[in-house]
N, C-alpha and C positions, 0 to 999 in steps of 0.2 A: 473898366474892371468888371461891371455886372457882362458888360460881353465877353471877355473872356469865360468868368464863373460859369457862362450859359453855355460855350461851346465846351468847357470841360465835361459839365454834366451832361452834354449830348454824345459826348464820346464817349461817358461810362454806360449812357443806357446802350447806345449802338453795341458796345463790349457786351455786354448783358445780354442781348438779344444775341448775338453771338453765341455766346456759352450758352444758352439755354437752347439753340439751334443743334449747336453739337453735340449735348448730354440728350436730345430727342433722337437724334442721329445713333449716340451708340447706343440706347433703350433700345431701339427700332430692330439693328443688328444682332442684338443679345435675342430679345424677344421672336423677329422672326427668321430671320436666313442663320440665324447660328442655333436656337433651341430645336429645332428638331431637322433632322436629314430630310429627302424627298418620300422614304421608307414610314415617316414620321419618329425615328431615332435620332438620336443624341450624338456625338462624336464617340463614346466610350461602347455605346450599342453598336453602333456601326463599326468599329472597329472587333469588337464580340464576333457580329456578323460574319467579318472576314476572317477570323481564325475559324471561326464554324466552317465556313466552306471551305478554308484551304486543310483541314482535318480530313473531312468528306473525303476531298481529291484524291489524299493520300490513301484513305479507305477503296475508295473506288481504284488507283492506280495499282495496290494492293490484290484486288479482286480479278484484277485484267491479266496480272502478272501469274495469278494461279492458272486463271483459263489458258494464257496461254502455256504453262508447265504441261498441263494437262493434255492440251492440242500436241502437242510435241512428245509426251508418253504414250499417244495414242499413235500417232504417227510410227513409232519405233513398235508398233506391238502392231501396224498394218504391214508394215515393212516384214517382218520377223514371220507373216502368216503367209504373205506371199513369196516369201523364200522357202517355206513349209510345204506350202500346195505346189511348186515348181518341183522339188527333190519328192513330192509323193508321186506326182506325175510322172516322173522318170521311172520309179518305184514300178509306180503302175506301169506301164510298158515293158519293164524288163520280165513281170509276171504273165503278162500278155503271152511274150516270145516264147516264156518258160511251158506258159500252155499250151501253146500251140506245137513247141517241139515235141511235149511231152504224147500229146495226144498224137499227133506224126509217127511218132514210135509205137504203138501202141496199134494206132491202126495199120502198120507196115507189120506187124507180129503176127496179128489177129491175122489177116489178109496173108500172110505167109501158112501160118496152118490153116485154115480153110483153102487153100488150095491144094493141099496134098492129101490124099486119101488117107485117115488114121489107119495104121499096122495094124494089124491084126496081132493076139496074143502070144499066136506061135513066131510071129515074125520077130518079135518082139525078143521073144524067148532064144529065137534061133540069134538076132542082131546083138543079143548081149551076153555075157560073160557070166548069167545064172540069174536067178530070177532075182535075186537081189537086188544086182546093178538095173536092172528093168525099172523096178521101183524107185529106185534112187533117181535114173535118171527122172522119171516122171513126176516126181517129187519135187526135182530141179527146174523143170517146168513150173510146175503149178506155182512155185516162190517165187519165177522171176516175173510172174504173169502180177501177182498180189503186191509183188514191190513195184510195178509198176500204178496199179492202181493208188498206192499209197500216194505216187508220189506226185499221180494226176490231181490227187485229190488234197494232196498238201498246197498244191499251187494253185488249186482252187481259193483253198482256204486265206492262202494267204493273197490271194488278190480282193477277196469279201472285205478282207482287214483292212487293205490299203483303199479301199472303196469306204468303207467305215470313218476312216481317219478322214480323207479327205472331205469329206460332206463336215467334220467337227471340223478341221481345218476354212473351210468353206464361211461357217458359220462364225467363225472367230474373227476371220476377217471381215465380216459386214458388222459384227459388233463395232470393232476398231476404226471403221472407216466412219458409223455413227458416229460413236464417240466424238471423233476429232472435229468431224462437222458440226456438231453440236457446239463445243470447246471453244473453236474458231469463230462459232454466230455468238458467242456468249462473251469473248475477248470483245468482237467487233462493237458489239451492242456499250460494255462498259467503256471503250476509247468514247463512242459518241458521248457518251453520256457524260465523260471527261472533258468533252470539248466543250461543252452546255456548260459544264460547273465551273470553267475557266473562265470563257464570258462573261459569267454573273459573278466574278470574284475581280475582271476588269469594271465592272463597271460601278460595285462599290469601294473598289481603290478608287476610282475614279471622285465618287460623290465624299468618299473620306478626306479625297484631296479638296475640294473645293469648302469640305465643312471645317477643314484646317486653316486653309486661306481665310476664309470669313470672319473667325475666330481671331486669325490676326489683324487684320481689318477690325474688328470691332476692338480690341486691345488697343492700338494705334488709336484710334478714334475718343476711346476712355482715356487715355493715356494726355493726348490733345484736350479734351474738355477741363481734365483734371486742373492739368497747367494752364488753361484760360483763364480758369476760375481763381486759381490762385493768384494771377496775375490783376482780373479785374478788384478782387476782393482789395488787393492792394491801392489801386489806382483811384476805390472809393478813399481808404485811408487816408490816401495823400487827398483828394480834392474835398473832404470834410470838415477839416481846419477854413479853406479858403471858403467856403460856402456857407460857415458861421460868423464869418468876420464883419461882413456888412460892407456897404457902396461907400462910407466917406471914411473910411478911417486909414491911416496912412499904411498900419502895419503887412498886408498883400505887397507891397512892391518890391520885396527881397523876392517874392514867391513868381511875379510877372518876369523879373530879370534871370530866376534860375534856368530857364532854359535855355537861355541865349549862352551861358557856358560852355556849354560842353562841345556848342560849335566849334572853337578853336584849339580840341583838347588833340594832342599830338595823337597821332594812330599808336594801337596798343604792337609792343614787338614782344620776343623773347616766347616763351612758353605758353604765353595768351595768343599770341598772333597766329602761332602753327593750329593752335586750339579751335580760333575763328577760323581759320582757313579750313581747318577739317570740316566743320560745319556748314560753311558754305558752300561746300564742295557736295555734302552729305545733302542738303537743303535745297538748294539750285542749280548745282553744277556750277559753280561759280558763276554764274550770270546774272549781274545788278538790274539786268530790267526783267526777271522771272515772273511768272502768274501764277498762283496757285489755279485748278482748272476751277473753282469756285468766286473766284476773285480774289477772297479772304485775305491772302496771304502773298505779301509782293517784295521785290526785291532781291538782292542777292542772299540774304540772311532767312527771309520770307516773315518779312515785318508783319504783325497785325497793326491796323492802325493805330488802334488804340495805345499799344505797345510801341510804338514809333514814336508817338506826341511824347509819351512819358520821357524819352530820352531828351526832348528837345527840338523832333523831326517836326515838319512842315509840311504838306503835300502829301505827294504820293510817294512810297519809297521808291518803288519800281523806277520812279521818274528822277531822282535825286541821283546825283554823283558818284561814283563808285568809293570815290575816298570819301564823301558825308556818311555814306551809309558804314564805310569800317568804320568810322569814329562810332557812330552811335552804337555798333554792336559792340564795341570796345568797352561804352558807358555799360552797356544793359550785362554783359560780361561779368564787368569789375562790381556791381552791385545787386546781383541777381543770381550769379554763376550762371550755369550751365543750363538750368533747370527751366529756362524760357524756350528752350529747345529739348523735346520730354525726350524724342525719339535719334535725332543726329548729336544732339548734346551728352549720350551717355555713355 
């Protein structure tokens, strides 16, 4: 009897050290991989973060979208100049012809009267119909000589103009060709700079994601100690009674044979059994000889020791029968619920 009383107590302190291994476990996670990011931010700061940068982006994709409006209204005002300078070019040339005919004419007149000897007045007088018509005609001269100047000298004028325009034509168009080159380095510049704020808004999705993981990791992990603890706290209560009773007295012996019950207790069916079944399915994949990657936890159901004895178990669960071990989660089930299992049991 004092041996048994000795290996209970060595199960509750094993249990003990257990639970005070996993409650340093999820301090450890709270404390360092979940309290601050790699940034040395929080989960809520780092998520801040990313709406900051994806604002930015939108700010910046914003700015790209102007430059490029702008590269494209300059484009149509380069276009529109050199469609300008093309029809003044033309302009210009037909003024060219215009001078050149004009002046043609002009010097085939001039060159016609300097080759004939000027009339004399009596000739003059005798060639026309009284002195009148004399004057008149020579009158008629002198007009047609002045409208032709006029008109050398209009098509002067107006080839100066289309010389005038085109030099502002000229100029218009090295504006707009600026412009748009400007526009276009100014679009190209904000896309890079798009691509950089993209990056750095992968790469704290990134770290968001791993501080969310963590997070749940340590919740899992609180969540485990919770229920260890609750489970030890129990298993003191039960082995408390037996550890005041003392080495000769008769009363322990209902307490040495309760375990040995529940070994022939029929497997649980109906709405318990689908229930285990989920949880072992959830717990081990259903596989009776499972390892937790710690040891801790063995078997199809992922028995702690300590939590195995209390049903009545023996050994190693992992090692025990596949139908011993439904019984015993059948027991731990019907008098514990769900709750020995914080995380497949909910």
């Amino acid at each position: 009897m004092r041996s048994t009383r000795r290996q209970r107590g060595g199960r509750v302190q094993v249990a003990l050290v257990a639970v005070l291994v996993l409650a340093a476990l999820a301090a450890g996670l709270t404390a360092g991989t979940l309290g601050a990011a790699p940034g040395g931010g929080t989960i809520d700061s780092q998520r801040a973060q990313i709406r900051a940068i994806e604002a930015e982006i939108i700010s910046i994709d914003g700015q790209a979208q102007t430059a490029a409006a702008q590269a494209a209204a300059a484009s149509g005002r380069l276009d529109q100049a050199e469609r300008s300078l093309a029809a003044n070019a033309k302009r210009l040339r037909a003024a060219k012809r215009d001078l050149e005919i004009s002046r043609d004419r002009l010097s085939d007149r001039l060159v016609a009267i300097y080759r004939e000897q000027p009339p004399t007045l009596v000739e003059v007088l005798l060639s026309a119909d009284g002195l009148t018509s004399a004057v008149d005609a020579q009158s008629q001269l002198d007009r047609v000589g002045e409208q032709d100047q006029r008109v050398l000298e209009s098509v002067r004028q107006s080839r100066a103009r289309l010389a005038r325009a085109r030099a502002a034509l000229a100029e218009e168009r090295d504006a707009a060709a600026r412009e748009r080159a400007a526009a276009a380095a100014r679009r190209a510049t904000l896309e890079d700079l798009i691509g950089q704020r993209r990056a750095v808004l992968d790469r704290a999705q990134a770290t968001l994601a791993q501080l969310v993981a963590a997070e749940e990791r340590r919740r899992q992990a609180a969540a485990l100690a919770a229920a260890q603890a609750a489970e030890e706290a129990r298993l003191r209560a039960v082995a408390a009674p037996v550890a005041s009773s003392g080495g000769g007295g008769s009363a322990p012996a209902p307490a040495a044979a309760a375990p040995s019950a529940p070994s022939t207790a029929p497997p649980v069916g109906g709405d318990a059994g689908n229930r285990l079944e989920r949880i072992a399915q959830c717990e081990s994949g259903g596989d009776p000889t499972a390892i937790s990657p710690g040891g801790q936890y063995r078997g199809k159901y992922q028995f702690h020791p300590g939590t195995w004895a209390s049903v009545g178990g023996s050994g190693d669960p992992a090692a025990a029968p596949e139908a011993e071990q439904d019984r015993r989660a059948a027991i731990l089930l019907r008098t514990g619920g769900a709750s020995h299992w914080p995380v497949c049991g909910a």
